[in-house]
Kinemage of the C-alpha trace (Angstrom):
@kinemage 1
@onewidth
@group {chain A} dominant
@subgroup {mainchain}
@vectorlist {calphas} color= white
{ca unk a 1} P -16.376 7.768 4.029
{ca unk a 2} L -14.844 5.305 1.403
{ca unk a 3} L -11.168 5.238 1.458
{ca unk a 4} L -9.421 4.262 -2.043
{ca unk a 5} L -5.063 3.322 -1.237
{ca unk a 6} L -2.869 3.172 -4.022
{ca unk a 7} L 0.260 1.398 -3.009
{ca unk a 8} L 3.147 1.152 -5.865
{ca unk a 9} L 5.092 -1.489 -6.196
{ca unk a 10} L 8.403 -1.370 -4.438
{ca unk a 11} L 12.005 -1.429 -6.129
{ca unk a 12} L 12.265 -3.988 -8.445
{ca unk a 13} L 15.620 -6.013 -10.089
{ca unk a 14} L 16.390 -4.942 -13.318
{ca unk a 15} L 15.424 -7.397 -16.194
{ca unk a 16} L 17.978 -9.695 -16.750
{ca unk a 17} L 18.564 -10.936 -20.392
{ca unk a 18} L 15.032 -12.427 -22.259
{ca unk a 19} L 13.416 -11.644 -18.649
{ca unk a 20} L 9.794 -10.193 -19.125
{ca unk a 21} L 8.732 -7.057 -17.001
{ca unk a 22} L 6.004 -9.247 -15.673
{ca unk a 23} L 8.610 -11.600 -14.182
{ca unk a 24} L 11.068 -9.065 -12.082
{ca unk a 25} L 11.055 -9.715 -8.284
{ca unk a 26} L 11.468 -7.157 -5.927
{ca unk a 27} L 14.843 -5.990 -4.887
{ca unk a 28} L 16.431 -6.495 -1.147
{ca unk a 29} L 15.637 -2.765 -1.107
{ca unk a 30} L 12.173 -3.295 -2.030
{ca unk a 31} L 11.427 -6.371 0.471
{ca unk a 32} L 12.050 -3.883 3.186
{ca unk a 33} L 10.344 -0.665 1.478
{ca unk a 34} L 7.132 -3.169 1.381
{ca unk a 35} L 7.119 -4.107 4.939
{ca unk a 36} L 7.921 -0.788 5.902
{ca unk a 37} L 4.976 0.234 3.900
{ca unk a 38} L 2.644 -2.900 6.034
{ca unk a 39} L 3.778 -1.252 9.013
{ca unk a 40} L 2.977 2.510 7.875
{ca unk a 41} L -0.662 1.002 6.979
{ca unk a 42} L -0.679 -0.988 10.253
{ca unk a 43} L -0.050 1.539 12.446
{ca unk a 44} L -1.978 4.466 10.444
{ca unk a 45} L -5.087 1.725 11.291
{ca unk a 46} L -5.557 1.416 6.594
{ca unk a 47} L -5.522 -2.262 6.807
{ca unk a 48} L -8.105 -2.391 3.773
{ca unk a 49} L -10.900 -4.624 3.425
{ca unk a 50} L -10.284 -5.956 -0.391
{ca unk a 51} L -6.848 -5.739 -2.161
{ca unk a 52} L -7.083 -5.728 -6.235
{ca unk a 53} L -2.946 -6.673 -7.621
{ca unk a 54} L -1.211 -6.525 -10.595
{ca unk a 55} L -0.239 -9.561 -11.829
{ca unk a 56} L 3.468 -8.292 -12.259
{ca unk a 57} L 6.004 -10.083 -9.778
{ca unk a 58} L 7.214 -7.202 -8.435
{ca unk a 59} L 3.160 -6.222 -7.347
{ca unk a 60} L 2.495 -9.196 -5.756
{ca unk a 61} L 5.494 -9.885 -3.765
{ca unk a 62} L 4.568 -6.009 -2.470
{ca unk a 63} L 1.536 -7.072 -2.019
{ca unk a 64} L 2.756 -10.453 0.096
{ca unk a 65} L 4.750 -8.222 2.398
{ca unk a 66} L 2.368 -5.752 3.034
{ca unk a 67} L -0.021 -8.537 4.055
{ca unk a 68} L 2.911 -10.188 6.274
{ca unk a 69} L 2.754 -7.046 8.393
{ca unk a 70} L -1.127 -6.340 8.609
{ca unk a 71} L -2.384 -9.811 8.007
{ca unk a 72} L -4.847 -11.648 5.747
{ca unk a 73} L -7.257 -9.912 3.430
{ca unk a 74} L -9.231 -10.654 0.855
{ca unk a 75} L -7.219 -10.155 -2.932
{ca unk a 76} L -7.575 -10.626 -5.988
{ca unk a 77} L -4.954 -10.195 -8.823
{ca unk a 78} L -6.063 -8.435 -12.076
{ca unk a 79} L -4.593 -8.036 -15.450
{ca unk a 80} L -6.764 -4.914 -15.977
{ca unk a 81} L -3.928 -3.145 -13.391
{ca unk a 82} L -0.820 -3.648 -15.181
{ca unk a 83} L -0.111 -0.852 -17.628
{ca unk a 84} L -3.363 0.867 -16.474
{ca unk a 85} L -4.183 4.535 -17.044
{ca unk a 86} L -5.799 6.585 -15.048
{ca unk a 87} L -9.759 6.447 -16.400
{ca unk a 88} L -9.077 2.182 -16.602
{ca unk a 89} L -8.344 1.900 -12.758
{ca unk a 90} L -10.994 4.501 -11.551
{ca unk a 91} L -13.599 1.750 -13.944
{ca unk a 92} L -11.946 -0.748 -11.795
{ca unk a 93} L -12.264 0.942 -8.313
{ca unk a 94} L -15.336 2.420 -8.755
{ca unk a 95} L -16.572 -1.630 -10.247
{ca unk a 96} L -15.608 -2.182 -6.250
{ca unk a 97} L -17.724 0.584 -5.025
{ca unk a 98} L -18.993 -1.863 -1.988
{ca unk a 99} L -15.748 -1.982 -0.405
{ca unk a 100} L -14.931 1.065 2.365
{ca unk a 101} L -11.800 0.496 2.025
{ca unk a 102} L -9.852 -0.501 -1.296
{ca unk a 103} L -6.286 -1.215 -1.791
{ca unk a 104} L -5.133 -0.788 -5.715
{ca unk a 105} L -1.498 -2.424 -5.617
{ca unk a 106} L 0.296 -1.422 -9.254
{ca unk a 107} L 2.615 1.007 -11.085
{ca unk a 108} L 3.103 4.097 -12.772
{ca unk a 109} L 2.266 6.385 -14.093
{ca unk a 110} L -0.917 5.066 -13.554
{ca unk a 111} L -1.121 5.331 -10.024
{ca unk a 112} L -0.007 8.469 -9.809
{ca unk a 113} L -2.088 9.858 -12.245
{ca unk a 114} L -4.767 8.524 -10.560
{ca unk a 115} L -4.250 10.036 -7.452
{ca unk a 116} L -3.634 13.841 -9.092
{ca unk a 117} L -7.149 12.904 -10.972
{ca unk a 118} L -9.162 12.016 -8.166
{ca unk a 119} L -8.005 14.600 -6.280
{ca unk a 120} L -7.325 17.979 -8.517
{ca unk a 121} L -9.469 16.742 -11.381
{ca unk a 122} L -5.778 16.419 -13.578
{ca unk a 123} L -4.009 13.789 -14.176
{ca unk a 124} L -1.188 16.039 -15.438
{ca unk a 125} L -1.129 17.413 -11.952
{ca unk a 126} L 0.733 14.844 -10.564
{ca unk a 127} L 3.863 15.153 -8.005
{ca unk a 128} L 5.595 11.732 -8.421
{ca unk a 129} L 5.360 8.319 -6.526
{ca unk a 130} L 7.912 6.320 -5.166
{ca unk a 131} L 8.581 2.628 -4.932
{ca unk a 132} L 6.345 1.547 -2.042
{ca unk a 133} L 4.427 5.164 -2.332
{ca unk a 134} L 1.381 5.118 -0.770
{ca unk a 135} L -1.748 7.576 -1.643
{ca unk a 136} L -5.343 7.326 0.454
{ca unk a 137} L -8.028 9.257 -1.197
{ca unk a 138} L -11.138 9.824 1.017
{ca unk a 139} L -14.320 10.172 -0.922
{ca unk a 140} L -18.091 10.062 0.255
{ca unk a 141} L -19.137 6.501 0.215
{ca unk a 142} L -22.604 7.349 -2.353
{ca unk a 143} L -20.560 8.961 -5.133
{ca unk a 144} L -19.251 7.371 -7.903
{ca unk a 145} L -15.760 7.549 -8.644
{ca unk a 146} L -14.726 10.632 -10.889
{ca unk a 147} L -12.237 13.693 -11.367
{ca unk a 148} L -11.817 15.422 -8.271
{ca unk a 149} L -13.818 13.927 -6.213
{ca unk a 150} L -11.682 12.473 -3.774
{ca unk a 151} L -9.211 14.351 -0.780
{ca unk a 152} L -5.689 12.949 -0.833
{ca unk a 153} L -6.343 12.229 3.352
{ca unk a 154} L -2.629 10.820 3.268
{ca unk a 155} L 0.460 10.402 1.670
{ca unk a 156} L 3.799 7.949 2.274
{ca unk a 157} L 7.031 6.761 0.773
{ca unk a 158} L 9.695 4.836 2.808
């Protein structure tokens, strides 16, 4: 089986005055949602094997907690993520099709949509994701990555 995790970024500051959305860092809050959500993936044994990252703040310093907890994997930050819908991160994931394991690190309503699509087949289907949600989708490893395809094998928020 291929495993596909979403992870959302956890609670960011509010923008401050000229701040871009790029820019905001995560919150106290969200510092402790993101370990929280290394430790849910540590102990759930979904350390994945590649990590793709926004390039927003926010995504990153998620992404640096989460990696304090489980340790060192490979990532790699991509602009394609931010502001991504749905049919844009499945090109991405599926452009990673190698990896048993892949970690998308981002935002919504992307990454929720993506996890309705992949699993119903609608992207209107969706539930909601929290700051520091996380989403696995199990999938056979030989198909390629499209509308329901995928079983939502586990779900988390802090």
């Amino acid at each position: 089986m291929r495993e596909l995790i979403l992870l959302r970024h956890a609670h960011a500051e509010t923008a401050s005055a000229g701040e871009a959305d790029l820019d905001r860092p995560l919150s106290a809050e969200g510092l402790a949602e993101a370990e929280a959500a290394g430790k849910w993936l540590a102990e759930q044994k979904l350390v994945p094997d590649c990590v793709l990252c926004s390039p927003a703040r926010r995504s990153r310093e998620t992404l640096e907690a989460v990696l304090g907890v489980v340790g060192y994997v490979e990532q790699k930050i991509d602009d394609s993520i931010y502001e991504a819908q749905p049919g844009a991160l499945i090109a991405l994931a599926d452009a990673h099709a190698d990896i048993d394991r892949l970690l998308l690190v981002g935002h919504n309503p992307g990454l929720e949509q993506l996890a309705a699509l992949m699993h119903s087949g609608q992207s209107g289907d969706y539930r909601g994701m929290p700051p520091a949600g996380i989403a696995v989708l199990s999938m056979p490893k030989d198909v390629a990555l499209e509308p329901g395809v995928a079983r939502l094998s586990a779900f988390w928020w802090p």
